[in-house]
N, C-alpha and C positions, 0 to 999 in steps of 0.2 A: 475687415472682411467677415461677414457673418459667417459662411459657408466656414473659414478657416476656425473661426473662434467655437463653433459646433466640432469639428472635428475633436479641435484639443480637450473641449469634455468629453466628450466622448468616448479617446483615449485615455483620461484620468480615470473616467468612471468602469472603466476594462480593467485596468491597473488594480483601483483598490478592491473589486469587486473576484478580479484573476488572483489577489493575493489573499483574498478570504479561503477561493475554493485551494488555494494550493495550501495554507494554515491547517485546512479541515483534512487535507488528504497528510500532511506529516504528521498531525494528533491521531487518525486513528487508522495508520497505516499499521499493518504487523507482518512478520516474515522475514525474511532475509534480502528480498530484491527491491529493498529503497535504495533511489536515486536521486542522487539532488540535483541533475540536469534533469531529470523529470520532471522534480516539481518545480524549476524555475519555465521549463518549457511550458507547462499552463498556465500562468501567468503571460509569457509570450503568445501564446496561441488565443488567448480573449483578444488579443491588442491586436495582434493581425486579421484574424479573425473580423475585428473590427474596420479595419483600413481596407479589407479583400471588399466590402459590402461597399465603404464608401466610393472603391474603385469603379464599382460596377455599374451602383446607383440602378436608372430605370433603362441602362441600355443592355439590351440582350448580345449586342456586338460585342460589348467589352466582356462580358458574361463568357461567353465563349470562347475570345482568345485566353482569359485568366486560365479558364480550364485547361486549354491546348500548352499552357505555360507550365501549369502543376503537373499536367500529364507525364512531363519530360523525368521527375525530380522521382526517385528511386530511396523509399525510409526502409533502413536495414535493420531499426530497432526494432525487438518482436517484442508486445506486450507478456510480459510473465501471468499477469496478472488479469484475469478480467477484469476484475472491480477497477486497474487505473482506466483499461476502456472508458469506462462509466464516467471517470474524470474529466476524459480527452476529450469524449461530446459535450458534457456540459462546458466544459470552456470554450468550445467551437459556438455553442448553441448562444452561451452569453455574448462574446464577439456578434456576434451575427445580430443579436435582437439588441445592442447598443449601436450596430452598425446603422441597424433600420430606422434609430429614433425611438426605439420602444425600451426605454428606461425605466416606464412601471415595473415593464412585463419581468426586466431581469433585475432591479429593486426588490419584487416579488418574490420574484420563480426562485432564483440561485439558491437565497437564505432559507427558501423552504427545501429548496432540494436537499443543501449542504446540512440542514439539521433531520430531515429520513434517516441521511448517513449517518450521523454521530450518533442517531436514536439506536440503528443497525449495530452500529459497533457497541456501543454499549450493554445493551440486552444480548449481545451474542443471536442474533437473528440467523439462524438458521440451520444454529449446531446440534447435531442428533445425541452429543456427549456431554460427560461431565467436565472432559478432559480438554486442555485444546493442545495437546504434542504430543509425541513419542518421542523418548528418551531412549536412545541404544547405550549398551555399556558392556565392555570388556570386562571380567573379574577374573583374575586369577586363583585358582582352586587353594584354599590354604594358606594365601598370603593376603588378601582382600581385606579392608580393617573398614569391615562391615557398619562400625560404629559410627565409624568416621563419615559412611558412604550415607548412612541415613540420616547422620544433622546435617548434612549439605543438604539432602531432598527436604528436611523440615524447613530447613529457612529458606528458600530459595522457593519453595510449592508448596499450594495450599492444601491439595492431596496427592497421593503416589497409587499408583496398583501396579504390581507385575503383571505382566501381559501373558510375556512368555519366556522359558527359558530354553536356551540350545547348548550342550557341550560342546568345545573343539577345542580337543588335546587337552592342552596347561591351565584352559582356561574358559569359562564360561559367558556366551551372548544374554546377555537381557534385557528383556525390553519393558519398560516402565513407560504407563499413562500417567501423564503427569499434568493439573492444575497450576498454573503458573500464580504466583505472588503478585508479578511485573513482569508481564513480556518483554518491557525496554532490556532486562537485566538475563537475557536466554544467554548472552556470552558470559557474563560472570559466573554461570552457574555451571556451565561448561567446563572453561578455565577453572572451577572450584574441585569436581570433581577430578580432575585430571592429578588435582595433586594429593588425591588421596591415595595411600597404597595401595599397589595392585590393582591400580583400575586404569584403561586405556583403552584408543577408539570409543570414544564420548562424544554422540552424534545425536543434535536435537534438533526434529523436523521440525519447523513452522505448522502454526495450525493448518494453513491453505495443503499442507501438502503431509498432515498425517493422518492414516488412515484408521477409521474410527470400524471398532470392531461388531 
């Protein structure tokens, strides 16, 4: 059956094309709200995506009840993030234009979209900083082993600046812009701190959510 033997490319070519954008979205993901039902869900949603278009084909009948079917179904995950937004259409978008039979189009489109992004991530597009975190950290007044606290920030950041400091009681708030080394390694650097003297409450914001001064 042609009709069958067209589908199943068509879901292969969802598949390997759904596992590219989801490759590009764990390489240049950063922050703390990666999901790995996320990115296996794009991967799913080209493939559906793909089978919703062959469902419908050229009838506006079936077009319409598909809708009145999805209308029912209630998604309670809330994007953290815009940029996975950006993901979720182009996987909708790929689905749809492999559903249509237009394999140039998403042959084309996806690998150029999917390299914008890694261009984006990599040049840092659109950070007004040198920095990309805030670092909070507890010191204890007198017992801090300062030395200690700044080869952790040497090896772990490529630069530091104090931001700002605040007193309370025993011990002092600071906050450090910090240049990351490797953003994969924001928990070891955490965990590294923590065990130096006198230091506690060590809280590193993701870039998406630290506030650039």
């Amino acid at each position: 059956d042609a009709g069958f033997e067209t589908l199943l490319v068509s879901l292969a070519l969802a598949f390997v094309l759904g596992q590219l954008v989801a490759w590009v979205y764990v390489r240049t993901h950063s922050g703390l709200s990666y999901s790995r039902n996320f990115t296996q869900s794009l991967v799913l949603l080209a493939m559906v995506a793909t089978l919703v278009v062959f469902v419908i084909g050229g009838s506006l009948f079936t077009a319409f009840g598909l809708l009145g079917a999805l209308a029912i179904i209630r998604f309670r995950n809330v994007l953290k993030d815009t940029r996975d937004t950006a993901f979720v259409f182009l996987a909708l978008v790929l689905g749809m234009a492999v559903g249509a039979q237009r394999h140039a189009v998403a042959l084309a489109g996806v690998p150029l979209v999917l390299a914008v992004m890694v261009l984006m991530r990599v040049t840092a597009f659109g950070a007004r900083a040198s920095h990309d975190a805030h670092l909070t950290c507890s010191l204890r007044h007198g017992v801090t082993d300062r030395d200690g606290f700044a080869l952790v920030l040497a090896r772990f950041c490529r630069r530091s600046r104090e931001v700002s400091i605040r007193s309370a009681g025993e011990s002092s708030e600071v906050v450090y812009a910090v240049a990351l080394r490797d953003r994969r390694r924001q928990d070891e650097l955490v965990e590294a701190l923590r065990t130096v003297g006198g230091v506690s409450e060590v809280v590193l914001l993701p870039p998406e959510e630290a506030l650039e001064p």
